[in-house]
GULUM-34566 format. One line per field, with one value per residue (C-alpha): residue in three letters; residue number from 0; x, y, z. Coordinates in nm, 4 decimals. Each point is the difference from the previous one (the first is absolute). Layout:
% residues N
code: [ALA  ...]
pos: [NUM  ...]
xx: [X  ...]
yy: [Y  ...]
zz: [Z  ...]
This chain:
% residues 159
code: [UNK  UNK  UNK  UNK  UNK  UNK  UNK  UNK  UNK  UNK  UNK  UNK  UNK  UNK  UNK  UNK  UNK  UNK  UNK  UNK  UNK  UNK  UNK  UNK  UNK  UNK  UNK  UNK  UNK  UNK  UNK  UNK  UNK  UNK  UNK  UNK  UNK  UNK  UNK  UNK  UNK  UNK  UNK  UNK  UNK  UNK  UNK  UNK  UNK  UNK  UNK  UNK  UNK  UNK  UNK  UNK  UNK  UNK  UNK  UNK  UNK  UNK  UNK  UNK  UNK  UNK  UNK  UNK  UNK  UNK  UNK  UNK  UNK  UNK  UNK  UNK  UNK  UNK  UNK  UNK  UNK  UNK  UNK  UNK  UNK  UNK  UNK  UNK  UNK  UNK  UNK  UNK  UNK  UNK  UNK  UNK  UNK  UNK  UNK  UNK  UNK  UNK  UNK  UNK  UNK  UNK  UNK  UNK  UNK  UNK  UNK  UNK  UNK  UNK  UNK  UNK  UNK  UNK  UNK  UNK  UNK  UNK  UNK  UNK  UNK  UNK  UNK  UNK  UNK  UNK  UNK  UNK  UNK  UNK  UNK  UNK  UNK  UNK  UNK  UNK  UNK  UNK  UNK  UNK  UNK  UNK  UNK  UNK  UNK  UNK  UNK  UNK  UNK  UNK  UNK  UNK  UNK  UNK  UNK]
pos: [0  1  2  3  4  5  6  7  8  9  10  11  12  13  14  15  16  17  18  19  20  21  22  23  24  25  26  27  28  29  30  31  32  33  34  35  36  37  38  39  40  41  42  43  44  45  46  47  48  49  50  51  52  53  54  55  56  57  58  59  60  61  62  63  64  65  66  67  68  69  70  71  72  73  74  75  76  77  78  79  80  81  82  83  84  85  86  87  88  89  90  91  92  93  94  95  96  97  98  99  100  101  102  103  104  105  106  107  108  109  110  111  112  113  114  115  116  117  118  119  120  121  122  123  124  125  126  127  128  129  130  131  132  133  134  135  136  137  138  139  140  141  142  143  144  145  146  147  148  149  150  151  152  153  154  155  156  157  158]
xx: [0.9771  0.3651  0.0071  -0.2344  0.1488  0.3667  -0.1137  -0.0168  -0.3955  -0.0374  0.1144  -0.3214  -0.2410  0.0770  -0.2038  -0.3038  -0.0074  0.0968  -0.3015  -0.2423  0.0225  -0.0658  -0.2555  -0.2223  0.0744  -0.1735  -0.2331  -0.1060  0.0331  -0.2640  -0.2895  0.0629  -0.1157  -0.2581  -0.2419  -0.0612  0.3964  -0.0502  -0.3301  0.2333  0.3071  0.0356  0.0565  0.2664  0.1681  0.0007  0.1708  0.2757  0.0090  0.0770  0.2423  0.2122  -0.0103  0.1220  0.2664  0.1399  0.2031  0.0893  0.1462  0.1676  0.1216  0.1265  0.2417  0.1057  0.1816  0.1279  0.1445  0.1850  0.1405  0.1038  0.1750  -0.1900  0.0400  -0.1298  -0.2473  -0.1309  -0.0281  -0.2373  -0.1957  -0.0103  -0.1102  -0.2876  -0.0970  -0.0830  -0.2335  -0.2425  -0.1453  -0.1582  -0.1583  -0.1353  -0.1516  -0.1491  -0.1309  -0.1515  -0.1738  -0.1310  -0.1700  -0.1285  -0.2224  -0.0735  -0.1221  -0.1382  -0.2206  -0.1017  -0.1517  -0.2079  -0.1014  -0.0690  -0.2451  -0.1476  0.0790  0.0835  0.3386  0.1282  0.0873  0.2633  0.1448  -0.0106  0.1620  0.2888  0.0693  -0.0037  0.3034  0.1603  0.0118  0.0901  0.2863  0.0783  0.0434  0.1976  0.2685  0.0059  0.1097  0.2257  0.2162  0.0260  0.1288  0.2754  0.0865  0.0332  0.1267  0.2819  0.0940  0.0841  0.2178  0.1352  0.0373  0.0968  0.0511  0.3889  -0.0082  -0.1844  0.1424  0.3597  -0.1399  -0.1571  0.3790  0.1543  0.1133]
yy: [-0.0974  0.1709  0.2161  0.2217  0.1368  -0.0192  0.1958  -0.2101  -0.0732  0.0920  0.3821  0.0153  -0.2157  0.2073  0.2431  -0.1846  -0.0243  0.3124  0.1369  -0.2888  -0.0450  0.3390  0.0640  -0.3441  0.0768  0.3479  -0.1491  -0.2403  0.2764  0.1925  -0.3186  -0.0882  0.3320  0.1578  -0.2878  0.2462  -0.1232  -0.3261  -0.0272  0.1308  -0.0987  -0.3289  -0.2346  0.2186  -0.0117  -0.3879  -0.0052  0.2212  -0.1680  -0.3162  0.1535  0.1272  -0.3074  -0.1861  0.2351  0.0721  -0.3568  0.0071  0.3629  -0.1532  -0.3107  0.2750  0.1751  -0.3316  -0.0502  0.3248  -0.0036  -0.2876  0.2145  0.2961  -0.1384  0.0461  0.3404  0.0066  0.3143  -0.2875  -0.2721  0.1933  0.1203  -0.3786  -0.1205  0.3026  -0.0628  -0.3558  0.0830  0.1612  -0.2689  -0.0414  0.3448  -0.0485  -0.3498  0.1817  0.3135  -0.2959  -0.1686  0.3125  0.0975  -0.3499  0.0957  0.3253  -0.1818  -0.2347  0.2900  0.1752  -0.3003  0.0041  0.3186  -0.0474  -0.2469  0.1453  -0.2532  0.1160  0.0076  0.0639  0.3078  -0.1000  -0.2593  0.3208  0.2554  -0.2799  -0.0519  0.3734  0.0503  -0.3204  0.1514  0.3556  -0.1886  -0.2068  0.3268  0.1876  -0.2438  -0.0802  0.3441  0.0242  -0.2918  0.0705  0.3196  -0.1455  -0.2664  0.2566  0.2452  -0.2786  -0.1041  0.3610  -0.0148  -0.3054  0.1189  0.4076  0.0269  0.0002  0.2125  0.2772  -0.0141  0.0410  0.2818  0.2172  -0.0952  0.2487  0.3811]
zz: [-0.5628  0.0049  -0.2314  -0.2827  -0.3157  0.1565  0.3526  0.3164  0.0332  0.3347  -0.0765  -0.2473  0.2256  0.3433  -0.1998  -0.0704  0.4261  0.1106  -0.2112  0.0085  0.3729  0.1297  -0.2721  0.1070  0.3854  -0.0727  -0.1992  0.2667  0.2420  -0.1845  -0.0874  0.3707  0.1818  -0.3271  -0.1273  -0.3810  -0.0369  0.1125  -0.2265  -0.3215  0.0930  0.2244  -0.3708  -0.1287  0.4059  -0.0383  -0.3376  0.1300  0.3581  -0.2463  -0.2123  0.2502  0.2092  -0.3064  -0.1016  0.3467  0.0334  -0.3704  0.1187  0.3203  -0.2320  -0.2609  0.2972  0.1239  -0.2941  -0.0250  0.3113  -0.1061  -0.2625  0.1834  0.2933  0.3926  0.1628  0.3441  -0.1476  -0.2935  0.2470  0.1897  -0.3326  -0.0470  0.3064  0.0094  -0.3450  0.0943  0.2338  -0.2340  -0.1362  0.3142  -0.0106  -0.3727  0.1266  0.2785  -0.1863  -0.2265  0.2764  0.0941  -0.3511  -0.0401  0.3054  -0.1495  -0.2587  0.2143  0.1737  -0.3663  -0.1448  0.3341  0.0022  -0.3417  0.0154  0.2638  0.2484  0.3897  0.1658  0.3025  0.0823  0.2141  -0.2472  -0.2040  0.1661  0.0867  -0.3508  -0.0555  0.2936  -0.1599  -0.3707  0.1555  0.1923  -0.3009  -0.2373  0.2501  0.1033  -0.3935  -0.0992  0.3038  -0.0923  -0.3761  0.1099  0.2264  -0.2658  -0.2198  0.2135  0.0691  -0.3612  -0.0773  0.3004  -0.1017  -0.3703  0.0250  0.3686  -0.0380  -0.2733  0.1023  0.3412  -0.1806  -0.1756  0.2924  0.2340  -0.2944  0.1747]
């Protein structure tokens, strides 16, 4: 996908991750340490945990070719190069809301488990959610360098 209703895709898709990301990280956060969220919420976590692992390489596939397009800067090169690392966070926040999941059904059907198994996947999710919203802040954080960085730095060098 390069391009939706004349704009480059990846300008509208970025948007779809910067929100879906954070919001299933906290999400996860939440079902992982309070078992009433997990009880009402785990489903709706896995459909988002999906979602975002699906969109996040069509994102990354989206800026690829928009790179092409603008010419490399050393500021989008390292947007670039961040932005395809996250698909190894969404994969990972995945993984750990499968065994979220995993653990609800469980506890669900009244079934024991272990406690230690538990409390793993618990610091695994928490882990997960954190270092999720971390790096779609510095990819972010990075492709407004990369895009407005010059600009507003010409602006603010103005007596």
């Amino acid at each position: 996908m390069t391009t939706v209703n004349g704009l480059p895709a990846h300008v509208l898709l970025v948007h779809f991750v910067v929100v879906l990301a954070p919001l299933t990280a906290v999400l996860a956060v939440l079902c992982a340490l309070w078992r009433p969220a997990r009880n009402r919420l785990i489903w709706l976590v896995v459909v988002l945990s999906l979602v975002t692992a699906v969109v996040t390489p069509l994102t990354a596939s989206a800026g690829e070719w928009l790179e092409d397009q603008v010419g490399r800067s050393a500021l989008l090169h390292t947007h670039t190069e961040l932005g395809d690392t996250m698909i190894y966070f969404s994969l990972t926040l995945l993984v750990g809301v499968a065994l979220l999941a995993f653990i609800h059904v469980r506890e669900s059907r009244n079934l024991a488990t272990n406690s230690i198994a538990t409390w793993l996947i618990v610091a695994f999710v928490v882990l997960a959610g954190v270092a999720t919203s971390v790096q779609v802040y510095r990819i972010g954080d990075s492709g407004a360098q990369a895009t407005w960085g010059e600009q507003t730095n010409a602006n603010t060098d103005v007596p």
